[in-house]
C-alpha positions as a Python dict, from the first residue, in 0.01 Angstrom:
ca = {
    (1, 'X'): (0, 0, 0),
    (2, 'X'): (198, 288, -128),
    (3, 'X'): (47, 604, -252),
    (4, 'X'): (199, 839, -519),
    (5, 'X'): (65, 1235, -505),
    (6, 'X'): (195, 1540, -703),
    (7, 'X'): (314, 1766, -412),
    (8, 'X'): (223, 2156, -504),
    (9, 'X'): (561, 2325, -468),
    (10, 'X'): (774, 2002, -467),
    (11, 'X'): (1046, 1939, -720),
    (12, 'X'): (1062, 1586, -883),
    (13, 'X'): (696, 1458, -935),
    (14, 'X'): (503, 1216, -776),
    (15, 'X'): (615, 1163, -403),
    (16, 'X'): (564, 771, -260),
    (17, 'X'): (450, 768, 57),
    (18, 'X'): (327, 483, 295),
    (19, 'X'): (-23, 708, 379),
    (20, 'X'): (-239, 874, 158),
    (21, 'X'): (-181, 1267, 99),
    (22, 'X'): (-511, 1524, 119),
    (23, 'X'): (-457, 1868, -66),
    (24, 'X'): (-689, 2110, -17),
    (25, 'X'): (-488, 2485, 7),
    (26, 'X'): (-569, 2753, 193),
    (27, 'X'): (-722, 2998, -73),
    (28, 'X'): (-458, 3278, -185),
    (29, 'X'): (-699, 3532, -112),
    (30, 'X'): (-662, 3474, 276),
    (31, 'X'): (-458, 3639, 524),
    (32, 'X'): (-245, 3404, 623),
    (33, 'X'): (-135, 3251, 318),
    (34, 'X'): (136, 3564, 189),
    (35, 'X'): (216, 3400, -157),
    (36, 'X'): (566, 3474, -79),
    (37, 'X'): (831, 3251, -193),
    (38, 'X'): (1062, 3062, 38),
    (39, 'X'): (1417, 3177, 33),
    (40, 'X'): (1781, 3109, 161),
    (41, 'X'): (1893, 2755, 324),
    (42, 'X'): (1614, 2566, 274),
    (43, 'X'): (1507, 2337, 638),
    (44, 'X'): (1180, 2151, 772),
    (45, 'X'): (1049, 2235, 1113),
    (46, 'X'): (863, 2004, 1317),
    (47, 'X'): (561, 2164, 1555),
    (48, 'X'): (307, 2019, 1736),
    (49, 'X'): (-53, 2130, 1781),
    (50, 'X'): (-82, 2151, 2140),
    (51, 'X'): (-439, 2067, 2070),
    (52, 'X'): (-561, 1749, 2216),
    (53, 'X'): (-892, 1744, 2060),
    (54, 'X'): (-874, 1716, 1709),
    (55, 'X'): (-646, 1504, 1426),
    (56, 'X'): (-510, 1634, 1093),
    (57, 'X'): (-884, 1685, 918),
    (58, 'X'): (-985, 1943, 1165),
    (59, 'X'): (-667, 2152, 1195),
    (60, 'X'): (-627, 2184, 786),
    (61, 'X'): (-963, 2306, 805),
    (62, 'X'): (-901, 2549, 1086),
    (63, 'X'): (-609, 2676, 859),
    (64, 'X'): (-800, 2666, 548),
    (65, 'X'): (-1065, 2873, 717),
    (66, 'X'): (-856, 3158, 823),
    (67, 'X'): (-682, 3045, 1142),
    (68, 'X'): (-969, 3253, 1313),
    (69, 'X'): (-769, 3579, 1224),
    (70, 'X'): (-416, 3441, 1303),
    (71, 'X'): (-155, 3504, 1146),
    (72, 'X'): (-71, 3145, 1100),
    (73, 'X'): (-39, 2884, 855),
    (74, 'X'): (170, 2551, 758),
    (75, 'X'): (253, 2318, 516),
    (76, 'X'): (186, 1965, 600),
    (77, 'X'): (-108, 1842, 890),
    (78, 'X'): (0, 1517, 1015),
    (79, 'X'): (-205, 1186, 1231),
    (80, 'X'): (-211, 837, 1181),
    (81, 'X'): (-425, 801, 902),
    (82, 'X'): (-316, 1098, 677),
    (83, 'X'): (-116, 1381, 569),
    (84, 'X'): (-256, 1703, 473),
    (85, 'X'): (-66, 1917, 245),
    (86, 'X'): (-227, 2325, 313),
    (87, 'X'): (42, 2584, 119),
    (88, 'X'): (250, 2491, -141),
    (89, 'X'): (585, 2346, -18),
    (90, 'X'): (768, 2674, -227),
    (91, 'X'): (578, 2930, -55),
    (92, 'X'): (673, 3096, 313),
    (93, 'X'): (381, 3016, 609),
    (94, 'X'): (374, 3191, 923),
    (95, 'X'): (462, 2906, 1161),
    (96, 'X'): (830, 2926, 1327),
    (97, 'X'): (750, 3284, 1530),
    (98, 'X'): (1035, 3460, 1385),
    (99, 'X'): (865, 3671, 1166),
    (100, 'X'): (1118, 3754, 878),
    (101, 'X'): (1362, 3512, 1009),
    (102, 'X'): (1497, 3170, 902),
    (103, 'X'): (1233, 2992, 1033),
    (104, 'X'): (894, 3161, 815),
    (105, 'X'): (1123, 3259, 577),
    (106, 'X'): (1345, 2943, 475),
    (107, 'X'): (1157, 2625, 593),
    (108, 'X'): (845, 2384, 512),
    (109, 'X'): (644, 2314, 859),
    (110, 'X'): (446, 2042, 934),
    (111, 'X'): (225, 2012, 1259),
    (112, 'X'): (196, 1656, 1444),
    (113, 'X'): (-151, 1622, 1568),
    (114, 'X'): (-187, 1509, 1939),
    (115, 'X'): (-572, 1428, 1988),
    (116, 'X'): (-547, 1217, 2299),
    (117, 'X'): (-711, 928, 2224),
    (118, 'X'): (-425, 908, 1937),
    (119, 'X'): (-139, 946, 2166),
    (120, 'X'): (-317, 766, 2423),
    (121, 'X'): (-323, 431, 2183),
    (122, 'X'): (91, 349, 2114),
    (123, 'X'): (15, 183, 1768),
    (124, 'X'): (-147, 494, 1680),
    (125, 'X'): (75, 741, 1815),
    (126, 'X'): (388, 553, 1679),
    (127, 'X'): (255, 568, 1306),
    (128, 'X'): (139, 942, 1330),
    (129, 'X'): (533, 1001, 1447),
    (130, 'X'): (633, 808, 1160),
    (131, 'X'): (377, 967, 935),
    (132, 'X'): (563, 1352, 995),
    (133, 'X'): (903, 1174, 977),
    (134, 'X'): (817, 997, 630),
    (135, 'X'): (727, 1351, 460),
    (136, 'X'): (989, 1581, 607),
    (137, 'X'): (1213, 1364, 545),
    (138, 'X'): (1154, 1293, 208),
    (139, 'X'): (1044, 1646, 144),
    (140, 'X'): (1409, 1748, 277),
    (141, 'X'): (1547, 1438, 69),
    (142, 'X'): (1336, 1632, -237),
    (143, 'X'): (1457, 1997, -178),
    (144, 'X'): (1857, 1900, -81),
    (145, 'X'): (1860, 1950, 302),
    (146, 'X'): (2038, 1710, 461),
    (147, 'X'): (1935, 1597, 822),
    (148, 'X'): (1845, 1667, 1108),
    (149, 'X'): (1560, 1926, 1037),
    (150, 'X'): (1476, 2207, 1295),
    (151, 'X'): (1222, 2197, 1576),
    (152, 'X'): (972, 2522, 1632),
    (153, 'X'): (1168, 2553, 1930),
    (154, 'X'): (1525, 2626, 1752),
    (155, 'X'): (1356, 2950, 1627),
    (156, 'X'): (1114, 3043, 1872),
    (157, 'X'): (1249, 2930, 2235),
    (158, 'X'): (844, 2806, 2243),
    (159, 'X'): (846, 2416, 2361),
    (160, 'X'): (734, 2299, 2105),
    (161, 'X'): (698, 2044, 1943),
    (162, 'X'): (589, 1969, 2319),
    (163, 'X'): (548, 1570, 2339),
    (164, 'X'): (845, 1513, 2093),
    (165, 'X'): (1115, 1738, 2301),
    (166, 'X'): (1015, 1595, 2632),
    (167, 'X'): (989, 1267, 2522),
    (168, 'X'): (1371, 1104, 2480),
    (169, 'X'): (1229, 849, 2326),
    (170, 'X'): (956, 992, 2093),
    (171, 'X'): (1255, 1240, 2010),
    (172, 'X'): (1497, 1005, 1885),
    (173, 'X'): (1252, 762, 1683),
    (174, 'X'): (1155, 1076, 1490),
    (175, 'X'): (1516, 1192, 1431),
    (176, 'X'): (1569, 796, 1310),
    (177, 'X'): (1260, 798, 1075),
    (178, 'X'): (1361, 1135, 942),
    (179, 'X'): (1697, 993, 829),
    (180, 'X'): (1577, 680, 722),
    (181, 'X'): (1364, 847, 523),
    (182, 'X'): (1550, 1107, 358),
    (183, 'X'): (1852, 825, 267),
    (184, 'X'): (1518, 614, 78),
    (185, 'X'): (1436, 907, -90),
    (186, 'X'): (1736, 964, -207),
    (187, 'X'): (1845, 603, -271),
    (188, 'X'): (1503, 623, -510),
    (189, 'X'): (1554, 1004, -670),
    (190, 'X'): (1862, 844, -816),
    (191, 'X'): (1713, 491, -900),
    (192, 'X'): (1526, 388, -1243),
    (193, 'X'): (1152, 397, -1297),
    (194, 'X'): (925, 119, -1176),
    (195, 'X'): (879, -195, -1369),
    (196, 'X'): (526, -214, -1401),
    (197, 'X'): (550, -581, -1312),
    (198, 'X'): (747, -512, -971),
    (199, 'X'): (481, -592, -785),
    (200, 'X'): (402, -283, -590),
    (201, 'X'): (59, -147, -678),
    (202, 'X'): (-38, 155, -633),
    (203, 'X'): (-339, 320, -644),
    (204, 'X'): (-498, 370, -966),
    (205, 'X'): (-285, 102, -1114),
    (206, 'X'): (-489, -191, -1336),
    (207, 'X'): (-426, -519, -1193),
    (208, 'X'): (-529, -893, -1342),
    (209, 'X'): (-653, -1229, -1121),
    (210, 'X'): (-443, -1524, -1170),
    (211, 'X'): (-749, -1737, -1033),
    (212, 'X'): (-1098, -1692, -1070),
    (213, 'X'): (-1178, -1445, -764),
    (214, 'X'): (-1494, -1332, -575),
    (215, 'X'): (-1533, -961, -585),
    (216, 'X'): (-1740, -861, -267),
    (217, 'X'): (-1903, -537, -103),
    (218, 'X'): (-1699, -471, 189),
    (219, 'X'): (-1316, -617, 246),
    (220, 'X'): (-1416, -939, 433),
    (221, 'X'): (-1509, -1315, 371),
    (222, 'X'): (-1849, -1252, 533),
    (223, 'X'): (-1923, -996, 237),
    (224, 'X'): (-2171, -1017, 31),
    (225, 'X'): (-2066, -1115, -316),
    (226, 'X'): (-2098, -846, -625),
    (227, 'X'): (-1971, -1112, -892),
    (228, 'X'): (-1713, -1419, -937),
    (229, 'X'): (-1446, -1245, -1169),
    (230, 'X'): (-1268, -1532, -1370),
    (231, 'X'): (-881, -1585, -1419),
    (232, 'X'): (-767, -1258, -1605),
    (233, 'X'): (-1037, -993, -1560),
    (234, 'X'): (-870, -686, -1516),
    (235, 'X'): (-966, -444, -1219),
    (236, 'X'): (-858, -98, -1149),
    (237, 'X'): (-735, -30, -765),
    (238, 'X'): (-960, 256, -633),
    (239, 'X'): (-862, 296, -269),
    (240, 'X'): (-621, 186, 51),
    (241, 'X'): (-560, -159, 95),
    (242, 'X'): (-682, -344, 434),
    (243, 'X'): (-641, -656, 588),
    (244, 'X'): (-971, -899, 732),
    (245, 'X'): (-1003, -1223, 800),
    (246, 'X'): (-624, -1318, 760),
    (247, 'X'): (-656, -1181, 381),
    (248, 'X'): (-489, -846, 220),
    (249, 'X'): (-752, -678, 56),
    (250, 'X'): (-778, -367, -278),
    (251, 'X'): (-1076, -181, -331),
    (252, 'X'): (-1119, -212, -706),
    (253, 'X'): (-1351, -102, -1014),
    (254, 'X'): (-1443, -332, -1258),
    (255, 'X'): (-1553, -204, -1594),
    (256, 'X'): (-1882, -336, -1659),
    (257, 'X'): (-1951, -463, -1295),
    (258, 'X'): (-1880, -215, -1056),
    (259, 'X'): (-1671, -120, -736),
    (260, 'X'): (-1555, -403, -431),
    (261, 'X'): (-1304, -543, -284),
    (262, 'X'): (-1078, -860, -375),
    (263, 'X'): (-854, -1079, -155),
    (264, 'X'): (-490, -1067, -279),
    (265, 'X'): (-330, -1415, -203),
    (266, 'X'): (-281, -1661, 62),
    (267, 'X'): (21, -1853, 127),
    (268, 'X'): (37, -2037, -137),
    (269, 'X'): (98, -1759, -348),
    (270, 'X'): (-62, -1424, -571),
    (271, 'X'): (-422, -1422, -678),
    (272, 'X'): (-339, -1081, -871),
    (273, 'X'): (-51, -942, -1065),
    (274, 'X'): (-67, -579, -1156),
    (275, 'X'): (-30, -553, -1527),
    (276, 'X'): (10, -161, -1612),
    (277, 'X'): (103, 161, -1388),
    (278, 'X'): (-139, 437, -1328),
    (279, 'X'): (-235, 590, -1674),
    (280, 'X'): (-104, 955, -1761),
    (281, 'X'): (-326, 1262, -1719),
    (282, 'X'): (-452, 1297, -2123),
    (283, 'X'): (-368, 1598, -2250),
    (284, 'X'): (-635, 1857, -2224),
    (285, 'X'): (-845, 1914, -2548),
    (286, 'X'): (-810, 2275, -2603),
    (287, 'X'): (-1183, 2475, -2719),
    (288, 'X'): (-1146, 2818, -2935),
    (289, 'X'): (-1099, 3123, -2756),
    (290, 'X'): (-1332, 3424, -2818),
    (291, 'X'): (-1143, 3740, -2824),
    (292, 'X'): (-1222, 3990, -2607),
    (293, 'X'): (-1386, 4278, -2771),
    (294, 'X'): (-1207, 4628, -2717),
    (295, 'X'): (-1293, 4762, -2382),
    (296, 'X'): (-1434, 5172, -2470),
    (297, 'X'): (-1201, 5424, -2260),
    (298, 'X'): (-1307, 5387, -1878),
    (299, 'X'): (-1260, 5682, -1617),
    (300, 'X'): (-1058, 5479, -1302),
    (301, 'X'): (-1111, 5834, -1076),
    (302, 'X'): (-1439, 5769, -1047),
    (303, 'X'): (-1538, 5758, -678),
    (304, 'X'): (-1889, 5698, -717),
    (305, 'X'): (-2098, 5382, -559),
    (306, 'X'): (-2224, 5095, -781),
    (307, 'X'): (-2528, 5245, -978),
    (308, 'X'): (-2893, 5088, -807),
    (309, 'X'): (-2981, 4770, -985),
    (310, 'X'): (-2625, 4644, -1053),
    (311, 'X'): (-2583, 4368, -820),
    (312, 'X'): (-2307, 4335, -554),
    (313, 'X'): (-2082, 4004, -395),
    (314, 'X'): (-1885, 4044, -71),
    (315, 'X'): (-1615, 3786, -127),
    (316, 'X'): (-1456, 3925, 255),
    (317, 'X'): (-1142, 4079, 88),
    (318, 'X'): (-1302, 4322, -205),
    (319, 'X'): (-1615, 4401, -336),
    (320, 'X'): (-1657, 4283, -676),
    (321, 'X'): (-1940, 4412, -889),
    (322, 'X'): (-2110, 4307, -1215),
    (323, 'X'): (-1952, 4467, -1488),
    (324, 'X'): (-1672, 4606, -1320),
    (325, 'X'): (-1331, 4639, -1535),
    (326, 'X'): (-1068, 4374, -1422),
    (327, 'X'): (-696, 4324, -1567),
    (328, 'X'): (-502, 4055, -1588),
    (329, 'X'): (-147, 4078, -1372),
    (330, 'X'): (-8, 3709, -1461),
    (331, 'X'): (-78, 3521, -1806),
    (332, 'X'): (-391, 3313, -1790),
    (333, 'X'): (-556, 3028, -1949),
    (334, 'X'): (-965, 3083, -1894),
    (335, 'X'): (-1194, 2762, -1854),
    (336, 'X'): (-1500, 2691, -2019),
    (337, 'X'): (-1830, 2813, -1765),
    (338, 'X'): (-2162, 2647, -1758),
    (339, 'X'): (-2078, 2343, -1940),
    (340, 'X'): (-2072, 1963, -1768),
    (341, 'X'): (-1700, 1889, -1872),
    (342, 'X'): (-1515, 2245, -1861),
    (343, 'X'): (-1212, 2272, -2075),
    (344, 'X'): (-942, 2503, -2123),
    (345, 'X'): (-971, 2773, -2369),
    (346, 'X'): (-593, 2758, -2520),
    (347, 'X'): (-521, 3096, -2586),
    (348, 'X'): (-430, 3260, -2303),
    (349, 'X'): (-486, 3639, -2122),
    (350, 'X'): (-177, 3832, -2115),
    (351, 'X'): (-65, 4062, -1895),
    (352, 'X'): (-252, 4403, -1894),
    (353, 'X'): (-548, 4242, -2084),
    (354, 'X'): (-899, 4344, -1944),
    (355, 'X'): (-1265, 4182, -1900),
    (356, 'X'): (-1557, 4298, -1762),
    (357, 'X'): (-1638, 4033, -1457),
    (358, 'X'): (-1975, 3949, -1369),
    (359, 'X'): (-1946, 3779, -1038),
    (360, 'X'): (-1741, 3570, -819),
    (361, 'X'): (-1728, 3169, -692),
    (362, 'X'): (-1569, 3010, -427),
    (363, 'X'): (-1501, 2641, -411),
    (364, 'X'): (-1301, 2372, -272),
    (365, 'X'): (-1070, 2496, -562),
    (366, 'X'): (-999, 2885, -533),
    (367, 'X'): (-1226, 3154, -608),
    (368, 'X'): (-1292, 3249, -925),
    (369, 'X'): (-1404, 3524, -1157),
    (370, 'X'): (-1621, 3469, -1426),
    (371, 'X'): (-1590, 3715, -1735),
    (372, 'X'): (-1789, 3803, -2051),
    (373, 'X'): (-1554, 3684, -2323),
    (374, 'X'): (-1738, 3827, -2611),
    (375, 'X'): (-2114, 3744, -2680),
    (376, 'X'): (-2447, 3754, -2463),
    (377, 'X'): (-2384, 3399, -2354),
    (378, 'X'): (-1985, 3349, -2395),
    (379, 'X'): (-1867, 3333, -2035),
    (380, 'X'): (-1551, 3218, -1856),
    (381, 'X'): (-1382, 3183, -1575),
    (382, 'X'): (-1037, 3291, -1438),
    (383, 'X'): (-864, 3249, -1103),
    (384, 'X'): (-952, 3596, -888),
    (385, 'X'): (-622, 3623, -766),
    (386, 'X'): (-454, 3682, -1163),
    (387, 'X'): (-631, 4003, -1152),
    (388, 'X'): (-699, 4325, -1029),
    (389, 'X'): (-953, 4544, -1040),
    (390, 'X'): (-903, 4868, -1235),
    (391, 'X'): (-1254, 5037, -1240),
    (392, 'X'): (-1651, 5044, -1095),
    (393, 'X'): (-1904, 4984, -1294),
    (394, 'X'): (-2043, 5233, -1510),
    (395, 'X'): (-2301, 5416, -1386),
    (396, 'X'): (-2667, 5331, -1549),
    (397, 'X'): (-2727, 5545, -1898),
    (398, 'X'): (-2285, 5592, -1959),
    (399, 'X'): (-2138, 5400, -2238),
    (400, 'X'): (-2059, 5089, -2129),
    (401, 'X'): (-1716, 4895, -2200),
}
């Protein structure tokens, strides 16, 4: 199974990889994530975790969350199963202990995990090696840096990455998948697009069985069965291929039926051909904007606290309060709020435009602002870190913007 993703940061679209890529980025708000961009030579550098209790999951959360007030962060979280992907690859982390240096400065850094019971299994251990190779090297392949890469160690003097320096042999299989790597992506950055009908399927490609096929719960023979599809229903693939029961097997969602999991052949040949690539994102369909009604002249000297009765959020890195003035420091396009299918609103806040914000949200996306756009009941929301704030809230009884 191969597994196309849109790497934030990387040049060239889609990347293939052999493992399936998690994104979720450490908010821009925090700390450790500087929003600066990288600069000079561009390089990778390998690290381990030195922690031999937890795989990539845990240690892109541990970044995510702050690094528990270190000044650290990374690009790429690497174990057998996944990769993680935590700061875009065109922004610096704090990762190579050089401070300004090459290393922070210059390079995309991904951390091998080393939970023992990982390293302690050689199947496992050998794929999470190959794992870090596969996107360094391609990332490298990507970004024009021929190889080898770097090591923490070539900026630091720290031993590290630990297990793959005193290793010989763990060292050199990495060096080898790195170049093998880089020379595929290459090789494919130069080659022509996918037939659709080349036979590797990705996921959310729609593929079509050649013979009538039993679509069951789980990925085995001894399954229940969901529904017999017959010769030419058409199935979208939802999820990693496995293997049971000496059959390949594709999670898949067919319309009208539901999700399962087919078996993809035996030796005497195909039972599905994939008839059509993964569909484009649509275009977004854009909503009117509501202009922003003239903010009244605010005093920004003010130095008084919040009136009582306006209502306060501690986001942990300002205080935000209801009806405070905010100003836009980057063009932005505002999303619908409250609605069950948000869309974009198409014209966009310019630079030095203000809103009044009402409150803040944090999710799994960013944290957000959410504006009066003009109206009682005509709210949006913006990304917090376009803005800044400019003023308090009035106090209760002045004019009010």
């Amino acid at each position: 199974m191969a597994y196309r993703t849109v790497i934030p940061g990387l040049p060239g679209g889609p990347l293939e990889t052999s493992f399936p890529v998690v994104i979720d980025l450490i908010p821009t708000w925090r700390h450790n994530r500087p929003g600066i961009k990288l600069r000079g030579a561009f390089e990778t550098t390998q690290h381990n975790t030195s922690n031999w209790r937890t795989l990539a999951r845990a240690e892109m959360n541990y970044v995510i969350g702050g690094a528990g007030g270190r000044m650290a962060s990374w690009h790429y979280t690497a174990d057998d199963e996944i990769v993680g992907v935590t700061l875009p690859v065109d922004e610096v982390g704090w990762h190579a202990g050089d401070g300004s240096g090459p290393g922070n400065m210059s390079t995309v850094a991904c951390e091998l995990t080393m939970q023992r019971a990982m390293v302690e299994n050689p199947t496992r251990w050998r794929r999470a090696r190959r794992n870090a190779a596969e996107m360094m090297g391609k990332t490298a392949a990507r970004k024009g840096a021929p190889p080898p890469g770097k090591y923490h160690h070539d900026y630091s003097g720290k031993n590290c990455p630990i297990l793959l320096r005193n290793n010989a042999t763990w060292n050199q299989e990495y060096w080898e998948d790195y170049a093998a790597f880089y020379a595929m992506e290459r090789e494919a950055m130069g080659a022509t697009p996918p037939d659709p009908a080349d036979g590797v399927i990705y996921i959310g490609d729609t593929v079509r069985t050649l013979v009538n096929l039993n679509l069951r719960q789980q990925p085995t023979t001894h399954s229940p069965v969901i529904a017999t599809l017959t010769s030419g229903t058409d199935a979208v693939v939802n999820g990693r291929w496995a293997s049971a029961d000496g059959y390949g097997w594709l999670p898949v969602r067919v319309p009208g039926i539901g999700e399962g999991a087919v078996a993809m052949g035996d030796s005497s040949g195909a039972w599905l051909v994939k008839v059509a690539d993964v569909p484009p994102e649509p275009e977004p369909e854009y909503v009117d904007a509501v202009p922003i009604p003239a903010l009244l002249d605010t005093d920004l000297k003010k130095d008084y606290d919040t009136a009582t009765g306006i209502i306060t959020d501690d986001t942990g890195h300002d205080f935000i309060f209801t009806a405070d003035v905010i100003e836009f420091v980057v063009p932005t396009v505002a999303g619908e709020f409250a609605v069950e299918n948000p869309r974009p609103i198409k014209a966009p806040y310019t630079i030095g435009d203000r809103a009044i914000g009402a409150w803040l949200v944090e999710n799994r996306q960013g944290v957000w602002h959410y504006v009066l756009a003009g109206g009682d009941d005509e709210w949006v929301r913006v990304p917090y870190a376009n803005t800044r704030r400019v003023s308090d809230a009035p106090l209760l009884g002045d004019a009010t913007p």
